[in-house]
Structures are given as C-alpha cells and as structure tokens.
N, C-alpha and C positions, 0 to 999 in steps of 0.2 A: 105626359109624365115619363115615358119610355125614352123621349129625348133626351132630357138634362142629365137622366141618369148614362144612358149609354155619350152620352159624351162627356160625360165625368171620367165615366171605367176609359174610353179613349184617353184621356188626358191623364191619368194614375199610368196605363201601362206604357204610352209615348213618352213619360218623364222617367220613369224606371229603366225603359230599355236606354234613353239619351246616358240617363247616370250609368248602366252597365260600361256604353260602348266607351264612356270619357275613361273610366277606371280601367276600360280594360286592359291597357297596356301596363299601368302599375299594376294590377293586381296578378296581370301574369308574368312578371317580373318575380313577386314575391310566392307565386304559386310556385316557380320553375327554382328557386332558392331552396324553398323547402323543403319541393321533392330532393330534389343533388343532396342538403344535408341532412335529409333523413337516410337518403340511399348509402353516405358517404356514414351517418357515424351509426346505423345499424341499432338505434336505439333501445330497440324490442328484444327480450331473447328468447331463447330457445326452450321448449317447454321442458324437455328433459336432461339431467344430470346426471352424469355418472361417478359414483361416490364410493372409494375405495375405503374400506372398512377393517376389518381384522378376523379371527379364528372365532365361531360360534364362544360364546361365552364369555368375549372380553368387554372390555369397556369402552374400544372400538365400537362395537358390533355394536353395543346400548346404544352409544352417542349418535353412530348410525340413522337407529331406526328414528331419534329425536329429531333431528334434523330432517328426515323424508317426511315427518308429521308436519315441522315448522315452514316449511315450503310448500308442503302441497295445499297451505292456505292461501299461498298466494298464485295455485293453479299451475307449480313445476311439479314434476315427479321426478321425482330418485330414485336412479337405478344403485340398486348397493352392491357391491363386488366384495365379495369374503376373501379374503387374503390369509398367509400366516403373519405378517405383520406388519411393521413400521419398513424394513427393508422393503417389501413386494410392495409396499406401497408407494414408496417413492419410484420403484422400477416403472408401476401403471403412468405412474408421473410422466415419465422420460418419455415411454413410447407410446404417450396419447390415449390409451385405453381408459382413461380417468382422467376427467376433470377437476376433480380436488378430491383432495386426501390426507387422513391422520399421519402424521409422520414425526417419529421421535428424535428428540435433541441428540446430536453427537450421528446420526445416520449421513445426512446431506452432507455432500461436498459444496461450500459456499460458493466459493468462485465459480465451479462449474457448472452447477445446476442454477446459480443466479444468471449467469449470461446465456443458459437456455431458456429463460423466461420461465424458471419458475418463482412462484415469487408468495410471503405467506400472509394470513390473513389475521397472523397474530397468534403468540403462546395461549395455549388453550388453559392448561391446567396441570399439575404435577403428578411425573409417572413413576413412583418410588420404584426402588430397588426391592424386591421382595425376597427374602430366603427363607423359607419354612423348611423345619426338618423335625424327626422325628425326635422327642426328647428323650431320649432312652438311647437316639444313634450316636451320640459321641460318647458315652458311658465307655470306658476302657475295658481290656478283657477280664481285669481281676476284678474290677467292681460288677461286672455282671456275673462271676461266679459268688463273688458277696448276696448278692440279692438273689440270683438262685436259692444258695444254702436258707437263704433269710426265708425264702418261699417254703421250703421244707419243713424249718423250725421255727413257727410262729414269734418262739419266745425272744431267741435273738433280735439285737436292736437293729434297729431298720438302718439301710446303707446312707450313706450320704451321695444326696441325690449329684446327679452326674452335672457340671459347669456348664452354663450358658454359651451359645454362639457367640463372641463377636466382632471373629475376625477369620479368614477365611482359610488360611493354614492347618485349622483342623479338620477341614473337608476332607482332608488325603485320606486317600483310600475308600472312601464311601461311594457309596451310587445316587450319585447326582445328577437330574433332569435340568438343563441348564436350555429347555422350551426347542423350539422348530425351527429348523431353517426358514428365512425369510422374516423370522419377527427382528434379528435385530442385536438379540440377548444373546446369543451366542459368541456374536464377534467381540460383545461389552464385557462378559463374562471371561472370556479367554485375554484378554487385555488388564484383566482386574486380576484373574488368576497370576500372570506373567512378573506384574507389578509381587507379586507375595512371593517368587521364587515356584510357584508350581508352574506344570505344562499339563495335558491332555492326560499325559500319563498317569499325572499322580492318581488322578481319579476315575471309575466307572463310570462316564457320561453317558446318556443318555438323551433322546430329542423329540421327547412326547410334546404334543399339545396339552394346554394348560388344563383342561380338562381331566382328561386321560391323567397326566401328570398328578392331578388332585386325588383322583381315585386309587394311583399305586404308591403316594405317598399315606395314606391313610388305614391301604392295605399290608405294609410293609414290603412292596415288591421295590421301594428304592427309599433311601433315607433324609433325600433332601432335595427340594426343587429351589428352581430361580427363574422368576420371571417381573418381568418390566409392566407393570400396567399401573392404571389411575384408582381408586382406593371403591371406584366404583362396580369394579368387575366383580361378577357373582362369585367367581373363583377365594378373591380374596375373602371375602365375607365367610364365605363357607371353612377355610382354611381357621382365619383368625377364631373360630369358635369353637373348632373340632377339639374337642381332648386328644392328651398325650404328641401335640402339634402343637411345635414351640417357631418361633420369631425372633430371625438374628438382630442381634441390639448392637450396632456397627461403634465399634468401638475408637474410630479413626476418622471421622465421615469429614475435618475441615480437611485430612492429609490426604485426600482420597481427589478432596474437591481443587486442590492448588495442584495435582499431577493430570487430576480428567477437566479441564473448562466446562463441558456441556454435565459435570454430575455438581452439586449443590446438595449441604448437607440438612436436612430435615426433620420435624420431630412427632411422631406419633401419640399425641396427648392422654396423660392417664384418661383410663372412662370413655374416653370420644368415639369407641365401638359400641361399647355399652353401660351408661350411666350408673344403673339398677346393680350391673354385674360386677362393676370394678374392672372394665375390660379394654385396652391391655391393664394391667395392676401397677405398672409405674409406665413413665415417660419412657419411651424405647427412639433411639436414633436411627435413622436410615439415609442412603442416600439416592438423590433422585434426581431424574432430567424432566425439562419438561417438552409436552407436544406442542404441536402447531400445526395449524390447518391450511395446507399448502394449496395451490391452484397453479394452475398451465396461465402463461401468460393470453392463449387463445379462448378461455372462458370468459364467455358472457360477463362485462363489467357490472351486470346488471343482477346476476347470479354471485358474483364476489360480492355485490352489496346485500344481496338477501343471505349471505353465510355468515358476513361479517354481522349483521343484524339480530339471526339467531344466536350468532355465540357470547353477545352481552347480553342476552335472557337468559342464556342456558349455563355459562358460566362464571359469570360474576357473582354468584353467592358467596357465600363460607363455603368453609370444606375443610375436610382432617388438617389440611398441610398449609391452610391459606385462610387470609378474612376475607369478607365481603370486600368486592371489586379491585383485587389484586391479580385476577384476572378478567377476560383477555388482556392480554400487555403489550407493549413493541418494544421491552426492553430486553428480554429473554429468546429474541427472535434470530437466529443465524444468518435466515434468508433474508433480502429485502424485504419487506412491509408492503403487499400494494395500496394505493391509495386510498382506495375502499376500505382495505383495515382498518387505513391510519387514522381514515375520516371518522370509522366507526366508535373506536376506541380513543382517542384524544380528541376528536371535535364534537359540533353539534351539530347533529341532522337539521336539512331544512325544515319551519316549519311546516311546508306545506305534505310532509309525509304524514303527519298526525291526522290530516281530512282529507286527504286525495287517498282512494286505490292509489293498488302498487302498480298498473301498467300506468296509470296519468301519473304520479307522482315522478314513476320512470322518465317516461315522455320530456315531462317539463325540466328532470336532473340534466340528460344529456341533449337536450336542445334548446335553454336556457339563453346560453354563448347567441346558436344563432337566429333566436327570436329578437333577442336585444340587438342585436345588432343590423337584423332586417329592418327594425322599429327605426333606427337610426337612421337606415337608406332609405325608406319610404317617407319619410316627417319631408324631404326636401321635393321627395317627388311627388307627391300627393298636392303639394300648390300650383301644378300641371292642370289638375282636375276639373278646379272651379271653371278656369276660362276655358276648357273645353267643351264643358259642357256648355254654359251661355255661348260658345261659339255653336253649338249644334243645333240649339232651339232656336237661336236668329236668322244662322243659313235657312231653317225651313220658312223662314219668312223673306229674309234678303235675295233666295234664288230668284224671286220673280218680279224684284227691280231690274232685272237686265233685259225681261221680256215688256216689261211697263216703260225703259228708257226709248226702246225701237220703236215702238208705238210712235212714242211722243217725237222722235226724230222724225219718222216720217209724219209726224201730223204738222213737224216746224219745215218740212221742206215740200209739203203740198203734195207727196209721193202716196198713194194710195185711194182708195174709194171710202168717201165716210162711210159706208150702210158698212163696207170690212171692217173697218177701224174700228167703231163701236162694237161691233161684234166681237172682236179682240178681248174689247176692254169688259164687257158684260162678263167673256170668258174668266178673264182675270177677275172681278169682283166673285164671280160664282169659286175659283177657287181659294182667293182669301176666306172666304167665308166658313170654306170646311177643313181651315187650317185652327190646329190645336195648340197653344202652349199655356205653358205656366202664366199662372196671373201676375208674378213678377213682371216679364217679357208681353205683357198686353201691349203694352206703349209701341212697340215696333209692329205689333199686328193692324192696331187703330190706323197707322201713321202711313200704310199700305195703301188700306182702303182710305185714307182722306189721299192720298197720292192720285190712287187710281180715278178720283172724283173726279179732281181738280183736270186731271186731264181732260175727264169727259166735257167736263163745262167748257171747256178751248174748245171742242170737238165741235162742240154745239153749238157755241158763238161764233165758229166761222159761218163765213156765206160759205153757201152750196154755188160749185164753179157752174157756171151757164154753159148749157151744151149748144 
C-alpha cells in the first residue's frame, strides 16, 4: 500500500517541478516586468501628508481637520500646518513644505506656478467677501449728538437710524481690520480700496486675526473688519448673529466682478442663517472668489486621488452661495486640473473601487496599462510551454536510448562478452522501471522496455562463440 502511494506523491511532485522549470523562463520574464514597473511607476504612497491649512478658527482649519478624518480611513495621516492664510499657503506650496493646500482665487500666479507643477484638484467652494461693521459706525457726528440728546430726553422722537454699508467709500476714516498678513485679504482689499479712490491713508488699518478681530469688533476697539473666508467659519457665524453687528450689502458686485476676474458676484438668501429668525431679513449681495485645493506636482498621484475623493463627499452639497453639485468644478479653476481632479469631478470612478480596498484598488489603477499589456506578451509566449514540458518528461525517458543503441551495436558487431551485455541490459530494464511520468507519456515509457526486450531476445538467440 506504501508503494502506489509514494509513487503517486513521486509522480504529483516530478510533474510539478517538469511544469515549474518549462514555465520558468516565462514566468520570470513577467516576474522581472513587474518588478521594473512597479519600481518605475511607484504605485503605493506615502502614509503621510502634509496639509497646509489656515488661522485657528477659519474654515481652512474646519476643512482641515475633515479631510485628516477622511484619509486616515484609508490609513494616511495628515499632518496639518496653520498658516495665516491663502497667501502662506501657496508659499508651503512653492518651497515644498506642503503637499496640498487651500488656496484662494485671485492669490496664484497661473503661468508661474502652473510650469512649477503646481497644479489644482478642483474649486472647492465660495469664499465671500465679508465686511462687518458696527451699525452705529457710520452714523455721522450730528446724528450721534441727536441720539445722545434723544438718550437724555426719553420723550423726543427717536433718530433715524444711521444708512446701510454698501459701498466702501464710507469706510474713511474708521478703524478697519482688513485680517493678517499672509491670508491674502490684504493685498484684495487694498486693490478694492484703490479702485474707490482711497489708499491706506484714508483709513485706521489694522491686521488682527479673525478671531482677535471678531472680539474688538464687538467690543468697540475698531469699527469694521474684512475678511475672505467660506460661510463655514465660526467667525462668521458668530458675527452674523451678534447684535448691533451689521453686513455690507455690496451695492456694485457685477462692476466689481468685470474689473476683478477671480471676484463673482453672490447672494446671501433671506432666512438661510436662520429660518425661525428671519436671518439675514432680506436678500444681501456680496462678493466672492472661490478656493481650490491645490497640490505639488510631486504628491503621491494616489493622495491627489484620495483628496480629490474627499472633496465630492465633502463639498458637493448645497450651501448658502450654491446648489447641490455645483461644487467641486474645473470651471472656476486658474490652475491646471490634474487629472485626478478631472477624473474625480467629470468622470466615473472604476468600478472596481466600490469592492476593492483602497491599496488594491490603488495597485490595479496605476498598474492596469501594465498588466494588460504583460497579458498580451505572455498569450504568445506561453505556447513555449506546452512543448517544453512534453519535451522534459520524454527526455527522462529518451536519455537512455543512446545507452540501449551501444548495447545493440555492439551486440550487431560481435564486440563484447554476453554475460556484460545482459547485464547492461538487466541494468537498463532495472532503471526503466523506477522511471516516473505522466500517464499521458506511458506510451514512450512502455516502448523502452518493449525495446530493451527485443534486444534481450537477439542477445539470447545468438549462439554462444566456442572458445
């Protein structure tokens, strides 16, 4: 019983290693393809990211911490770098300290920063112009002695309250926070200012952070702030609901938007703060640029695809300024698009990211090209195969017609002693015998020993020479 089986397990592992060695040269053909372009297009990335962000409390820093949640499902961490804003961001850009970053419309120089490879992942979302100012700070000197006196004597009739913001010429003279260097709103602001006839001088500037800003806007230590952000930041929230904190209603926003390209003018829906409250109480104009989520052209294409991923969950809702999927876009975009955007935002994902993880779904995106196309080299070479290997189970049986031909030669030329010669041939039957192959390949084994027979019987039928 111990026979048939151990010569079975012989005959499984001698076909197995025959099939290795035939394949072996295709297979490491296709092994040595793989590694080169896996080595070559670097598939895998890198676990961590560095994500330039903005000032504690903007809508930066929110979007931020979103995006390090929506990646670290897929086992990246984000590193988040606080900035003062859209300008320091695009600087981490330039000298590599960040791999992708917020960066607002109207900051990037196109041509420049496109042929440095940076390149964007698609407009994110709209970052109004915001002016909050006190409603009481443009009231002129004699209406505030009117409402003093009125403070006094009850009875007198109340003043007429002081005219709406909605144009930027009555800022002169007041103490306006116009945000920090680095965010951006500065150099917009002084350009917006220039365009009305003022300079720096007309008014008390200031360059708080937005925070800071909200606190001495509220406290009376300055009368009016400006700053650039998305309708998400806590700041604004906070602002839009504080009493005696009023919101400029841009009285100009198409003549604003045909002198700035990257500003677009926008509308802040009655109610759409607060339904319940009537908040704002009518329709109020503004005007606004929008962001985009920029990358170094040397970030992981594989990380452009998981940002570009996140910001069709994260930002294609509604929102104050926008319907549902009107962002992310590649129409509002300054920078090139890279193709990960493009794919994200106008195409359709492969199916096979909805059931693969994200490293195999990875894998198969950027090695796709040269799997198909190994498939293609191999289909020709793989008909190699077959005759190799039937060439390798036959030699184990053909090698020992060359020692069964000698035999027979010397037994047709009378050269040797029979009692050697049978002995030869016993030899040879004993190793026919513990030769293994497939039961295809019997026929050439049989065909051996009926060889080696036929000999023996010549051997036998000769006379023995007379000494």
């Amino acid at each position: 019983m111990i026979g048939p089986i151990r010569r079975t397990l012989t005959l499984v592992v001698l076909s197995i290693r025959d099939m290795l060695v035939s394949a072996g040269p295709v297979a490491l053909i296709a092994i040595g393809v793989l590694v080169g372009a896996y080595w070559w297009l670097d598939p895998q990335p890198p676990k961590t990211l560095t994500l330039a962000t903005g000032p504690a409390g903007s809508a930066y820093a929110e979007f931020g911490q979103r995006y390090a949640q929506a990646l670290a499902r897929n086992g990246i961490t984000v590193t988040l770098v606080p900035t003062e804003g859209s300008l320091a961001n695009l600087q981490a850009l330039r000298q590599g300290t960040a791999g992708a970053a917020f960066v607002r419309g109207g900051s990037a120089d196109a041509q420049a920063d496109g042929e440095a490879g940076i390149t964007s992942l698609g407009a994110l979302f709209y970052e109004p112009l915001w002016v909050f100012h006190r409603a009481d700070a443009l009231a002129p000197p004699a209406h505030k002695a009117i409402k003093n006196e009125a403070t006094k004597r009850p009875t007198a009739s109340a003043p007429t309250p002081p005219p709406p913001l909605t144009t930027l010429p009555p800022l002169k003279g007041l103490r306006v926070n116009i945000d920090q260097p680095g965010s951006g709103v500065p150099d917009m602001l002084q350009r917006l200012l220039q365009a009305n006839g003022l300079n720096a001088d007309d008014l008390v500037l200031s360059q708080l952070p937005p925070e800071a800003a909200a606190e001495a806007l509220q406290g009376g230590l300055i009368d009016a702030m400006a700053l650039v952000t998305a309708p998400e930041s806590p700041v604004v929230g906070r602002l839009l609901r504080a009493p005696g904190i009023a919101l400029m209603d841009a009285a100009q926003p198409d003549a604003y938007a045909r002198r700035f390209p990257f500003l677009q003018p926008v509308t802040l829906p009655r109610g759409v703060v607060d339904l319940a409250a009537d908040l704002p109480p009518r329709d109020i104009s503004l005007l606004a640029t929008t962001t985009s989520l920029l990358t170094r052209e040397d970030t992981h294409p594989a990380l452009r695809q998981l940002l570009a991923q996140a910001a069709q969950g994260m930002h294609g809702g509604a929102g104050w300024f926008n319907r549902a999927r009107d962002f992310p876009n590649t129409r509002t975009s300054e920078l090139p698009v890279s193709p990960e955007g493009d794919r994200a935002i106008n195409g359709t994902p492969p199916f096979w990211q909805r059931y693969l993880p994200f490293w195999a779904s990875n894998l198969l995106e950027r090695m796709w090209l040269v799997i198909g196309g190994l498939i293609v080299l191999l289909l020709p070479l793989s008909r190699v195969v077959p005759p190799l290997y039937t060439y390798r189970v036959r030699q184990r049986v053909f090698r020992w017609y060359a020692r069964l031909r000698d035999v027979e030669a010397r037994l047709d030329e009378g050269i040797g002693e029979r009692t050697d010669l049978l002995n030869e041939l016993d030899e040879l039957d004993r190793v026919a015998n513990g030769i293994t192959v497939p039961l295809a390949h019997a026929e050439e084994l049989f065909a051996l020993r009926n060889n080696i027979d036929a000999v023996r019987r010549r051997l036998l039928a000769r006379r023995p020479v007379a000494s």
